[in-house]
C-alpha positions as CSV (number, residue, x, y, z in Angstrom):
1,X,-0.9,-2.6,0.7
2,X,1.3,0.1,-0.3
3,X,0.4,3.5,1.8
4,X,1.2,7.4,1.1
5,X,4.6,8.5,3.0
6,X,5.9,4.8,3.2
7,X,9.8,4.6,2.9
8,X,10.3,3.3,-0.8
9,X,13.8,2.2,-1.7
10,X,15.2,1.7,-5.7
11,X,17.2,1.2,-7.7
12,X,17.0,4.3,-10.8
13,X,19.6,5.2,-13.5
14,X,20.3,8.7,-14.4
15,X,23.0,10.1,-16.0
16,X,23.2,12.9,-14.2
17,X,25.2,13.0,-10.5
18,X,22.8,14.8,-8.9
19,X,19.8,12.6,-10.5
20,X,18.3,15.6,-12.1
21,X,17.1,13.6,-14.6
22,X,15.8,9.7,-14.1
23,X,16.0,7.8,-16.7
24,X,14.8,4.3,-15.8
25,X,13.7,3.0,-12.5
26,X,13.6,-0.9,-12.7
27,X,13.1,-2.2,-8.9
28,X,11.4,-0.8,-6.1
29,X,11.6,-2.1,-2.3
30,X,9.2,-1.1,0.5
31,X,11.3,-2.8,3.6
32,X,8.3,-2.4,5.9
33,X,6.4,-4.7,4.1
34,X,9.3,-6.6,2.6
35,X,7.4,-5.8,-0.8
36,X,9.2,-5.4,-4.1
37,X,7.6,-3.6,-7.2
38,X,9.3,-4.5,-10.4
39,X,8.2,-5.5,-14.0
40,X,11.0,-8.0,-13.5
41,X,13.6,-8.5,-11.4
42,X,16.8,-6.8,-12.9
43,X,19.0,-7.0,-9.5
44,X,20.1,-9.6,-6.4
45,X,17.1,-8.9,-4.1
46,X,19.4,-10.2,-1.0
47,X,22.5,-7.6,-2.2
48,X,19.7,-5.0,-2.4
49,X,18.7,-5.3,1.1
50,X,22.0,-5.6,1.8
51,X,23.4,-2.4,1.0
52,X,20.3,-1.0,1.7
53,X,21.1,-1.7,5.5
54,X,24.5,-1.1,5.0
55,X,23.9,2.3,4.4
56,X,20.6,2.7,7.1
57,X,23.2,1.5,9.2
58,X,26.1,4.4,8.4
59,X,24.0,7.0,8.7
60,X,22.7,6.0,12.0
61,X,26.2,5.8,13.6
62,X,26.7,9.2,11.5
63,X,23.9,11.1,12.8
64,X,24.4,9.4,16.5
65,X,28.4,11.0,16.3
66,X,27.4,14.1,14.9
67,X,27.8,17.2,17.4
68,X,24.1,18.6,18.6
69,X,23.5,21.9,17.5
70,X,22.3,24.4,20.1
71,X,18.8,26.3,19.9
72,X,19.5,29.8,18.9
73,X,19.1,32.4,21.6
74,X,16.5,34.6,22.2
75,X,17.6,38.5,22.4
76,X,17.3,40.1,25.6
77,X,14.9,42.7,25.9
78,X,18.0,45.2,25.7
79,X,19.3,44.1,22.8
80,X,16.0,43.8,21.1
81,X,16.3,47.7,22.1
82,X,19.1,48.2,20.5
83,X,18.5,46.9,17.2
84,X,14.9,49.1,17.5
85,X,17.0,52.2,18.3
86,X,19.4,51.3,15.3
87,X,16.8,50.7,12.5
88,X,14.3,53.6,13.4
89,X,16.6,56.0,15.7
């Protein structure tokens, strides 16, 4: 059973970089239930998953190396002043 906000991988063709505009999607992998949704299998399943972890992969390591940003911080009272004084003073 396929479910609403399960990760869905495929494989689409677009002629446009950014994807803008699909124009064929031909197979469709849901790796949590090792399912494949196709009208007929146009690629190597194996390569597919593959790559697919290939990539999972990089952009675990790229997210694990990537420098944590801090929480902004919350004005002090004074400053919160300040900026009172400054747009209604």
């Amino acid at each position: 059973m396929v479910n609403r906000g399960q990760v869905a991988e495929m494989l689409v063709m677009s002629n446009y970089a950014d994807l803008s505009t699909i124009e064929e999607i031909t197979d469709i992998y849901i790796p949590s239930r090792n399912l494949w949704v196709s009208d007929y299998p146009f690629l190597r399943q194996d390569y597919f998953k593959e790559v697919s972890r290939l990539i999972r992969d990089d952009r675990e390591e790229r997210s694990r190396n990537r420098p944590r940003r801090r929480p902004p911080r919350e004005r002090s009272r004074e400053i919160e002043r300040y900026y009172d004084e400054e747009e209604w003073g």
